[in-house]
C-alpha positions in Angstrom: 13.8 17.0 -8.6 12.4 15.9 -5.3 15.7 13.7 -4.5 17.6 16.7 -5.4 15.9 18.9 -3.1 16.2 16.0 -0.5 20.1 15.8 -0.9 20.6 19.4 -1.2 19.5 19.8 2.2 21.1 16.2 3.7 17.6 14.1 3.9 18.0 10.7 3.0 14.4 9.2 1.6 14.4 5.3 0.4 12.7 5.1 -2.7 9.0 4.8 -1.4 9.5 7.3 1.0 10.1 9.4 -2.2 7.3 8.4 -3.8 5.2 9.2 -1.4 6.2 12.5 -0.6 5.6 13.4 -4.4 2.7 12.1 -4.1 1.9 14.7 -1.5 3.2 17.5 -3.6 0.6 16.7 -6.6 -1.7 16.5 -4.1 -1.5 19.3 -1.8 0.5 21.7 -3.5 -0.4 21.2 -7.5 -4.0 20.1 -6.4 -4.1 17.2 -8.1 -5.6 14.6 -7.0 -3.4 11.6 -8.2 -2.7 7.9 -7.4 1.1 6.8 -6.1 1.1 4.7 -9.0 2.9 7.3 -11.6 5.4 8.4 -8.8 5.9 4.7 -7.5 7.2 3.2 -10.9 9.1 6.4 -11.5 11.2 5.9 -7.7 11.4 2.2 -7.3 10.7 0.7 -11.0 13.8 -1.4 -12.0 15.2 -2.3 -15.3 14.4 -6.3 -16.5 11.5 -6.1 -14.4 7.6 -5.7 -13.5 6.8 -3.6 -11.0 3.9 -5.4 -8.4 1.9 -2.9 -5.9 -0.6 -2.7 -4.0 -2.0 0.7 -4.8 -4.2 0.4 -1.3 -2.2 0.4 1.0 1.1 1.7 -0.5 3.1 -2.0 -0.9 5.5 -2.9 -2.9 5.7 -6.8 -3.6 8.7 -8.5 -5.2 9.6 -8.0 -8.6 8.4 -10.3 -11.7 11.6 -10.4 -13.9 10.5 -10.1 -17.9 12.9 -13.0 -19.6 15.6 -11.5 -22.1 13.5 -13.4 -25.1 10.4 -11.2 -24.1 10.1 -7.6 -25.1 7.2 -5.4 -24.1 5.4 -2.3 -26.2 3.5 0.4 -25.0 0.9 1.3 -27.2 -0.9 5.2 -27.3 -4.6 4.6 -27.5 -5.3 8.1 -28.4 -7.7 8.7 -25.6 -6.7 11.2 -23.3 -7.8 12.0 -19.3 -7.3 14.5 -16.9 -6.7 14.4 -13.2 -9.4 17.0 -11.7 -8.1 20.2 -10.6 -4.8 20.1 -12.7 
């Protein structure tokens, strides 16, 4: 939605940049007090890869590519959190 908004009115915003500003929005405008994490994989994660950052500052480091033999699960542990003031 954010990019949207952002070419709707002719902004151009590289990936972080768009991550960041959502970042802002949960933050000041939701009032949630949330990491960049969530908002960095969604803007700059790639496909065949691992995402590296340092969430402290806000850095992105190069890519780890996951071999074509490898396959990665996500598993739900059930336990459930919530970001204060959501």
């Amino acid at each position: 939605a954010m990019s949207a908004l952002a070419a709707a009115h002719g902004v151009a915003l590289d990936r972080k940049e768009l991550a960041v500003l959502c970042q802002k929005v949960e933050n000041l405008v939701v009032g949630a007090p949330c990491g960049l994490m969530d908002q960095m994989a969604s803007a700059c994660g790639r496909d065949g890869e691992l995402m590296r950052m340092l969430c402290q500052p806000d850095v992105l480091l190069e890519g780890a590519p996951v071999p074509p033999h490898v396959a990665l699960w996500g598993i739900d542990s059930g336990i459930r959190h919530s970001v204060g003031g959501s």
